[in-house]
C-alpha positions as CSV (number, residue, x, y, z in Angstrom):
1,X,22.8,48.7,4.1
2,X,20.5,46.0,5.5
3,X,17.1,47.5,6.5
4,X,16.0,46.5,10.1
5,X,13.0,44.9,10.9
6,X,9.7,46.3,12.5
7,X,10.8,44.6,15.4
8,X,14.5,45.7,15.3
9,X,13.1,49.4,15.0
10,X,10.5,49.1,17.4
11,X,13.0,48.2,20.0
12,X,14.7,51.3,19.4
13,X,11.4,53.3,19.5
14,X,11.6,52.0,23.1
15,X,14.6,53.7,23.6
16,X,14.1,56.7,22.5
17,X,13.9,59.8,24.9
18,X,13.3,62.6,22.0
19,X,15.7,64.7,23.9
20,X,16.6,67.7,22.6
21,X,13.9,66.8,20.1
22,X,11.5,69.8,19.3
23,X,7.2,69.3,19.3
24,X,5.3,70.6,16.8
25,X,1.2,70.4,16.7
26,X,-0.1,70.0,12.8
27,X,-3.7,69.3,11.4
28,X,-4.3,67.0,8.4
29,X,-6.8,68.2,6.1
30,X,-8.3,65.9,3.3
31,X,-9.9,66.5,0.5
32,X,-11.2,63.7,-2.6
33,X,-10.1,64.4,-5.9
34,X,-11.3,61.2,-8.8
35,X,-12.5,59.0,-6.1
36,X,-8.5,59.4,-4.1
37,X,-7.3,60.8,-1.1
38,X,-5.2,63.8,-1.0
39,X,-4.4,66.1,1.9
40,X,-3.1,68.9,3.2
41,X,-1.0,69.9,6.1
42,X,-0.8,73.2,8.5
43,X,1.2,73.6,11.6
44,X,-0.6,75.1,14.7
45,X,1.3,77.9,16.8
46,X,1.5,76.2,20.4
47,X,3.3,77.3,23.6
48,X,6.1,75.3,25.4
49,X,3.5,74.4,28.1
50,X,2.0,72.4,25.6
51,X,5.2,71.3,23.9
52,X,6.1,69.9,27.0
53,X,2.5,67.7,26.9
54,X,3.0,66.8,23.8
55,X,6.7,65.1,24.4
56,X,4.8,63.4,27.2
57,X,2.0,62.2,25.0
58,X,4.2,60.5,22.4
59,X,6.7,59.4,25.5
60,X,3.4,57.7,27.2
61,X,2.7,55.6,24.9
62,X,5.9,53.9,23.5
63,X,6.8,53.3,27.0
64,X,2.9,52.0,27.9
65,X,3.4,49.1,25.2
66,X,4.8,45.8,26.3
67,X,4.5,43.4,23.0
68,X,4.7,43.7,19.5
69,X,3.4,42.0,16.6
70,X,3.4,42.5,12.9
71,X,0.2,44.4,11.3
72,X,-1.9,42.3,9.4
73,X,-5.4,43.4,7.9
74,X,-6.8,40.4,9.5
75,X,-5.8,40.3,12.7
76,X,-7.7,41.5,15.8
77,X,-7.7,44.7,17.6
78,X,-5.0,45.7,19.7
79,X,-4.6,44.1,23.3
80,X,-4.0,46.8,25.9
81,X,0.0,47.9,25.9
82,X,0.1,46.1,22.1
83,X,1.4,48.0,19.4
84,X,1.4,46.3,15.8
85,X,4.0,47.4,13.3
86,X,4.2,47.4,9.6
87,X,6.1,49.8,6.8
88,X,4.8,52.3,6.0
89,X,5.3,52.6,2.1
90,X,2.2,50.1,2.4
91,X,-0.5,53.2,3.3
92,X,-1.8,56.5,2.9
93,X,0.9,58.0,5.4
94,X,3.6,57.4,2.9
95,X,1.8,60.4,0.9
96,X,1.0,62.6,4.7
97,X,5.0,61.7,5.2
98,X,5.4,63.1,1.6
99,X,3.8,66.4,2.5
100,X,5.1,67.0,5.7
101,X,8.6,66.5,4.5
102,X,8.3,69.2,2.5
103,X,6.4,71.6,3.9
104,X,8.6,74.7,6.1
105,X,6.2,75.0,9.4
106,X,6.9,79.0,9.5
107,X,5.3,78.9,6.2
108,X,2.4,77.2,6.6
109,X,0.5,77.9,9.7
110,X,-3.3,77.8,11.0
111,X,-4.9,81.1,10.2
112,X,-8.4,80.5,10.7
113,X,-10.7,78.4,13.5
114,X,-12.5,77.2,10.1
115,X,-9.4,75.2,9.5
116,X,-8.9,73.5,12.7
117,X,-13.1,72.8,12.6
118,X,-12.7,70.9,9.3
119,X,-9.1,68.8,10.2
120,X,-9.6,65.3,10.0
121,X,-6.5,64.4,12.2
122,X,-3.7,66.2,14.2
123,X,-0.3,65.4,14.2
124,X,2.8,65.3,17.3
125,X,6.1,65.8,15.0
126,X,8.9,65.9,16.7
127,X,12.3,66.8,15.0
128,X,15.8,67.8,15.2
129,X,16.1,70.7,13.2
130,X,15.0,70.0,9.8
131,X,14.8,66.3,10.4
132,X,11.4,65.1,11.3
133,X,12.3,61.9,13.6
134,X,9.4,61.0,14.8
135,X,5.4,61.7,14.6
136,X,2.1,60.5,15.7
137,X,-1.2,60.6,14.5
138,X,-4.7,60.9,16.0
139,X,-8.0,61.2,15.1
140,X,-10.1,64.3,15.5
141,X,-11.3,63.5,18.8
142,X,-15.6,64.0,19.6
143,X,-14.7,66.8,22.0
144,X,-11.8,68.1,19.8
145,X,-13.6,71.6,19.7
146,X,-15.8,72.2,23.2
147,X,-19.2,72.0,22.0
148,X,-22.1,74.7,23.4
149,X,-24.2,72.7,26.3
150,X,-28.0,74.8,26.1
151,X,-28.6,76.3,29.3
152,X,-24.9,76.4,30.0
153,X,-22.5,78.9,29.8
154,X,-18.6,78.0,30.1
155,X,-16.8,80.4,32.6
156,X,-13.2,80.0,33.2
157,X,-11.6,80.4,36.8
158,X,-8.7,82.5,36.0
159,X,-6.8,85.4,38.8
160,X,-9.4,84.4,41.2
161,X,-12.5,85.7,39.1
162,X,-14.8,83.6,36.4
163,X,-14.1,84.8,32.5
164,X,-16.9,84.5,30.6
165,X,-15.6,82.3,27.5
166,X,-18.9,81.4,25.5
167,X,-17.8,83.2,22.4
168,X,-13.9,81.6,22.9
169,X,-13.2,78.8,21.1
170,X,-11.8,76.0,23.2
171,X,-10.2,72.6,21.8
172,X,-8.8,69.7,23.5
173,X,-6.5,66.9,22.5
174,X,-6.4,63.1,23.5
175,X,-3.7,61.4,25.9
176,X,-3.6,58.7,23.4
177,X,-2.4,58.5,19.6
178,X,-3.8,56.0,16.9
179,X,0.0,55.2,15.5
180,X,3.5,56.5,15.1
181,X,5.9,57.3,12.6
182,X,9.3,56.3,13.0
183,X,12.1,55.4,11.0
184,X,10.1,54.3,7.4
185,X,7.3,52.2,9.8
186,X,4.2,52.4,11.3
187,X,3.5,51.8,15.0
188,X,-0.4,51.0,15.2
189,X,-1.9,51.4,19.0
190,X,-5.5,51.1,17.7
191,X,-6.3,49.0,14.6
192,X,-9.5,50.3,14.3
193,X,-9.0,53.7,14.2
194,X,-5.4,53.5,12.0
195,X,-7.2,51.9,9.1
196,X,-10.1,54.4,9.4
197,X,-7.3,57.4,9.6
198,X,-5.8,56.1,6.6
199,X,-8.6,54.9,4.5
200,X,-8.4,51.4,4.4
201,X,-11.8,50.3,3.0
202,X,-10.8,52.0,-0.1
203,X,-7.8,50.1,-0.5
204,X,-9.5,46.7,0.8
205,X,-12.2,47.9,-2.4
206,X,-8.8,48.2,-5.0
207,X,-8.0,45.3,-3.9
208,X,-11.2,43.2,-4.2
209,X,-11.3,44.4,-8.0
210,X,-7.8,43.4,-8.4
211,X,-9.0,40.0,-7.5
212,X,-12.2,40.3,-9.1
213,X,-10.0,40.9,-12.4
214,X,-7.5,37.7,-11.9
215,X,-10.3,35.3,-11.1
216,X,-12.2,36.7,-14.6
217,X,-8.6,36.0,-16.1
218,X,-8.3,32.6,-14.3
219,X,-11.4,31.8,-15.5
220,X,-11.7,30.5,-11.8
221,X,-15.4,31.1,-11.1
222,X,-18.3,30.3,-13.0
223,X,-20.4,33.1,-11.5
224,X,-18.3,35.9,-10.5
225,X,-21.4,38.1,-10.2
226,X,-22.8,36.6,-7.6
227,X,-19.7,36.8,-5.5
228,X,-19.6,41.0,-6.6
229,X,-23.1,41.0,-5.4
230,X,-22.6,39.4,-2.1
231,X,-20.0,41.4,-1.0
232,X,-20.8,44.7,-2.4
233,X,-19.1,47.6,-0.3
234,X,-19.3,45.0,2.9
235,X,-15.9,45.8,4.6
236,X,-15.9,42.4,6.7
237,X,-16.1,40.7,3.1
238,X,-14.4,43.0,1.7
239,X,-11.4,42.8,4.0
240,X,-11.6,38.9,3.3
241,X,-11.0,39.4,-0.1
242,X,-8.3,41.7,0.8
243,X,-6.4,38.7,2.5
244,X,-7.2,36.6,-0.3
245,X,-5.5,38.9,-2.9
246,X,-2.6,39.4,-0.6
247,X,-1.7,35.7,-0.1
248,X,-2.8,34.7,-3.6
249,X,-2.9,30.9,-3.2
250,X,-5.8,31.0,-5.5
251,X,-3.4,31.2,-8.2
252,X,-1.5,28.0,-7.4
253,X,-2.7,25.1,-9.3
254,X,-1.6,22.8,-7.1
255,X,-3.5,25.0,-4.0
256,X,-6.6,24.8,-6.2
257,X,-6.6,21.2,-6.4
258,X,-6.1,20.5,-2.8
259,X,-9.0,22.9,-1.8
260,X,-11.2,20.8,-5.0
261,X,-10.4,17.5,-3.2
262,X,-10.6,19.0,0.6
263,X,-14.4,20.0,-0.7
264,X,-15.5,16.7,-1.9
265,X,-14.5,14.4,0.8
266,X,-15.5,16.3,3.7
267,X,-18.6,17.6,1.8
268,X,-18.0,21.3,1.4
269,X,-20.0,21.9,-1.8
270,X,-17.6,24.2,-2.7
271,X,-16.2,21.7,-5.8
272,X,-14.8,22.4,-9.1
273,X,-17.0,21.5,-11.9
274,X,-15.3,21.5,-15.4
275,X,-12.7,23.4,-13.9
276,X,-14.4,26.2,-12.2
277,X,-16.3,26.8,-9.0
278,X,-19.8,27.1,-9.0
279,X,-21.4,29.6,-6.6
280,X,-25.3,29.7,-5.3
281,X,-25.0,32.0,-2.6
282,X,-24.9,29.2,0.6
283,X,-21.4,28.2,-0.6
284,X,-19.4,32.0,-0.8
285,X,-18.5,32.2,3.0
286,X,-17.2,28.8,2.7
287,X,-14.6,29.1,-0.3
288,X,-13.9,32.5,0.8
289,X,-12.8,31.0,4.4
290,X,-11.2,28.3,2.2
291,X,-9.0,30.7,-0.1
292,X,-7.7,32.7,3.1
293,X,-6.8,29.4,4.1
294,X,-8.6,29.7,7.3
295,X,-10.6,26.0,7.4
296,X,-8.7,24.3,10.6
297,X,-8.5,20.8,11.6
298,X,-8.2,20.7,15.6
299,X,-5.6,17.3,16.0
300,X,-6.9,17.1,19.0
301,X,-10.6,17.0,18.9
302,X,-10.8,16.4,14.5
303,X,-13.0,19.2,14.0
304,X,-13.0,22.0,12.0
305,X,-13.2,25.5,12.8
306,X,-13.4,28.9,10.3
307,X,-11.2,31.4,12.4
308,X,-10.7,35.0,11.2
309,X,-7.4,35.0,12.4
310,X,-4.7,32.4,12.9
311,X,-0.9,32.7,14.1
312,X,1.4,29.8,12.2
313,X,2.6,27.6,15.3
314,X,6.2,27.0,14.6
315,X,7.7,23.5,14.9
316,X,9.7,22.9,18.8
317,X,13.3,22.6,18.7
């Protein structure tokens, strides 16, 4: 069977009403074993007073968004009611997904305030019976666990009387989710915090030494250090390489050749000499902009313009 597209499955996120769905409340936990990611799941006990907030949470925001748009590493952060939508075999939530999938919620819940203190996310999993159908992730908020104000002391107005409830420990959870889950994608509400949740300078670094690797191979660049030097553990440069590798026209010969002859007539100084390009440290942002494919002629005015992220304009009918 066909798979649907982000966009086909997006519209039916829209749809959905999660009814008789159940809510669940989980923690993510991670921990670094040789320089990777692994985590670990718990389910949190709640009430159905707060099963009820969490259906609204999840609920709130699909029906919030009005436009959609395909993830890419290099495009901007999310417009208000913008959610951007990729699969998500492509991140670190494939392995969450992996956990959660087979982990029994009876067996495996929060036992200890020490494990909720060192979460680094929460998840809203919603499921019919053993299926999970949906889930979003967030964050551990700033104010996730009430912090102790000096000079104050928190009282709670409960029956008509204050509670004294210094020594209870009080959490809170956001109104707002960082992505969803749903059907084998990824629904991103806030770029920013989505590729911090899911470790994306780490895989912008595997993928700058992936690069690093073919242009040694290629035999492209005269001076690879000084590009490893420049960028170093720079995510903006970093994440520019990141789009290089993905589109790989640096590979194409004929790509190459355009960008060679591009250089010299409109005085670049980003030229191939004996087959390689030479770097001095004024010319990296250029061929890097260059390689992305991201130097743009305006037709109207002739000038060029380096933009960090372009839209293809598709030919009128």
């Amino acid at each position: 069977m066909k798979q649907k597209t982000l966009k086909q499955r997006y519209s039916e996120l829209k749809k959905e009403t999660f009814a008789p769905y159940v809510f669940q409340l989980a923690i993510v936990k991670e921990y670094k074993r040789d320089r990777q990611s692994h985590y670990n799941i718990k389910y949190v006990d709640i009430d159905n007073k707060l099963e009820k907030r969490l259906c609204s949470i999840l609920k709130n925001c699909i029906s919030n968004s009005n436009s959609f748009e395909e993830y890419k590493i290099d495009g901007n952060e999310n417009e208000v009611g913008e959610i951007k939508g990729m699969d998500y075999q492509e991140t670190d939530y494939y392995k969450i997904h992996k956990i959660l999938m087979g982990v029994q919620p009876q067996n495996a819940l929060v036992s200890s305030i020490d494990e909720l203190i060192q979460a680094k996310a929460y998840l809203i999993i919603t499921r019919d019976k053993d299926r999970i159908i949906a889930s979003g992730y967030k964050i551990i908020p700033e104010n996730w666990k009430l912090k102790k104000t000096k000079g104050l002391i928190p009282l709670l107005f409960k029956n008509n009387r204050f509670e004294d409830i210094e020594d209870t420990p009080v959490f809170s959870i956001s109104n707002l989710i960082d992505f969803m889950y749903y059907q084998d994608a990824l629904f991103v509400l806030s770029k920013k915090n989505f590729e911090r949740g899911l470790n994306f300078r780490e895989g912008m670094k595997a993928k700058a030494d992936v690069f690093y690797d073919s242009i040694e191979e290629l035999n492209l660049i005269k001076n690879i250090e000084i590009l490893k030097e420049f960028v170093g553990d720079n995510q903006k440069y970093l994440r520019k390489l990141a789009v290089v590798e993905n589109l790989g026209l640096y590979k194409e010969p004929e790509f190459i050749r355009k960008v060679d002859e591009c250089s010299r007539i409109n005085h670049w100084n980003v030229e191939l000499i004996d087959g390689k390009f030479v770097l001095d440290g004024s010319n990296i942002e250029t061929l890097l902009s260059l390689l992305q494919n991201k130097r743009l002629k305006s037709e109207i005015t002739e000038e060029f313009f380096d933009v960090d992220s372009a839209r293809k304009v598709e030919n009128a009918t």
